[in-house]
C-alpha positions as CSV (number, residue, x, y, z in Angstrom):
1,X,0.0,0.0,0.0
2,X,1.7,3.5,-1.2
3,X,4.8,3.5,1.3
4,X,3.0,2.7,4.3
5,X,1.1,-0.2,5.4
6,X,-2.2,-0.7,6.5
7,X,-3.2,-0.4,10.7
8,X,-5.6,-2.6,10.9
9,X,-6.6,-2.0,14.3
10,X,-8.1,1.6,13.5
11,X,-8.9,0.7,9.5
12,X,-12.8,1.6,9.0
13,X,-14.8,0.5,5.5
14,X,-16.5,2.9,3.7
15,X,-18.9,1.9,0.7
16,X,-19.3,4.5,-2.1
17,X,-17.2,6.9,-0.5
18,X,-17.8,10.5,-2.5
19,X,-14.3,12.3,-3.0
20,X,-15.6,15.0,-5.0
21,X,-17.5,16.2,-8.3
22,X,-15.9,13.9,-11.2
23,X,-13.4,16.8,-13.4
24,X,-12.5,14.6,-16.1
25,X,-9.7,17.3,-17.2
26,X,-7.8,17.2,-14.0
27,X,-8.7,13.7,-13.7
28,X,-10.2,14.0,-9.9
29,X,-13.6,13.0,-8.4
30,X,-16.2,10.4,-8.3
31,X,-17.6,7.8,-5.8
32,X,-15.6,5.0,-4.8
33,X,-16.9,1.5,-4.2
34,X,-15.1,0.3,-1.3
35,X,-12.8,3.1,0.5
36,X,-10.3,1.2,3.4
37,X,-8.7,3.9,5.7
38,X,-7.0,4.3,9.0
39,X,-6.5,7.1,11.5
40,X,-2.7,7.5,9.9
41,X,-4.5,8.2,6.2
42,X,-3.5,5.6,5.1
43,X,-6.2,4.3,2.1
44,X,-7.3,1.5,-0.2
45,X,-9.5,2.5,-2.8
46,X,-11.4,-0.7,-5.0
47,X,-13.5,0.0,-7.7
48,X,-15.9,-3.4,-7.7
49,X,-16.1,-3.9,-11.7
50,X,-18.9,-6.8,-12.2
51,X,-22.0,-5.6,-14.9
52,X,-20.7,-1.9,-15.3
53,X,-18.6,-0.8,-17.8
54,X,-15.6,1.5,-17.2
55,X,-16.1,5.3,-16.9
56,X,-13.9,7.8,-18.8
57,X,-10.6,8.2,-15.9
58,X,-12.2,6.4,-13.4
59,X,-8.6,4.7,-12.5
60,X,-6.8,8.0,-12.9
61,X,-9.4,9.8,-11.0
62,X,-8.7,7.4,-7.8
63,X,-5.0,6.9,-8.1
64,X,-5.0,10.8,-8.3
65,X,-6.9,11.0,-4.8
66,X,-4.3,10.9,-2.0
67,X,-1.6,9.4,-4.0
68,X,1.0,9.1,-1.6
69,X,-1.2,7.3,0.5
70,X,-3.6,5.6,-1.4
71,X,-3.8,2.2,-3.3
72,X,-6.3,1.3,-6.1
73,X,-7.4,-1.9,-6.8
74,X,-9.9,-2.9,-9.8
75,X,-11.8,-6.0,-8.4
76,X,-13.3,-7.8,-11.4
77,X,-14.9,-11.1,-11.8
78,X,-11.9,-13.1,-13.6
79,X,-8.8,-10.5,-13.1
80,X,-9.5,-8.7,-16.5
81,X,-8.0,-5.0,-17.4
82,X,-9.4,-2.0,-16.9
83,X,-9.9,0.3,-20.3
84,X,-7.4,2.6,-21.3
85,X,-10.3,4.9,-21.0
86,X,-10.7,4.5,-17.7
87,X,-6.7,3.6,-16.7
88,X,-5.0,6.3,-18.7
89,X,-1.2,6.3,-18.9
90,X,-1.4,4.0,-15.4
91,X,0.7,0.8,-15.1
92,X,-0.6,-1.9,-13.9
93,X,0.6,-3.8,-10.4
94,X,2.8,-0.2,-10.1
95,X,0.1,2.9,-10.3
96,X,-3.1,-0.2,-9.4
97,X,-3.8,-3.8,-9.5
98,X,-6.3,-5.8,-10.5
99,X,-7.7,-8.6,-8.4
100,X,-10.4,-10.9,-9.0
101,X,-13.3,-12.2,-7.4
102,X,-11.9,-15.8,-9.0
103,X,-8.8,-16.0,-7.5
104,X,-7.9,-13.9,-4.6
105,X,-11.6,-13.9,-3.3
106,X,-12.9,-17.3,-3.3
107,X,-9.2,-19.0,-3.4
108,X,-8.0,-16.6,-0.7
């Protein structure tokens, strides 16, 4: 997670967590599906992908709230790839990572 881990202990789950109006030309906003956080500020952001299709910057726009301290996952059914509509310029398992429901869910 960023370069800090995780406290457990004080982490609280918040579901469709608002962290602003969507600006598609600074690539900032939106409503994220599961927000992870602890009292450090530490984060974990996971946009639960199973019968939408990817907004325009959606991955940018969460990678580009606290970045230092925030990680984005895309949590898909079977582990596919986000849209370069939605990812941007982002690498994958560097800038976000991409987890499935298939294998680190049910095999987890």
């Amino acid at each position: 997670i960023g370069n800090e881990s995780l406290d457990v202990e004080s982490a609280r789950v918040i579901t469709e967590y608002h962290i602003g109006k969507v600006d598609n030309k600074v690539k900032t906003g939106g409503r994220i599906d599961i927000f992870i956080s602890d009292k450090k500020g530490v984060s974990i952001s996971i946009e639960n992908k199973i019968d939408a299709s990817d907004e325009a910057n959606q991955i940018e726009r969460y990678y580009n709230f606290k970045t230092e301290k925030n990680t984005v996952y895309y949590l898909t059914l079977d582990g596919r790839l986000p849209s370069v509509e939605s990812s941007g310029v982002l690498i994958e398992g560097k800038d976000f990572f991409v987890i499935s429901y298939k294998k680190e869910i049910l095999e987890f």
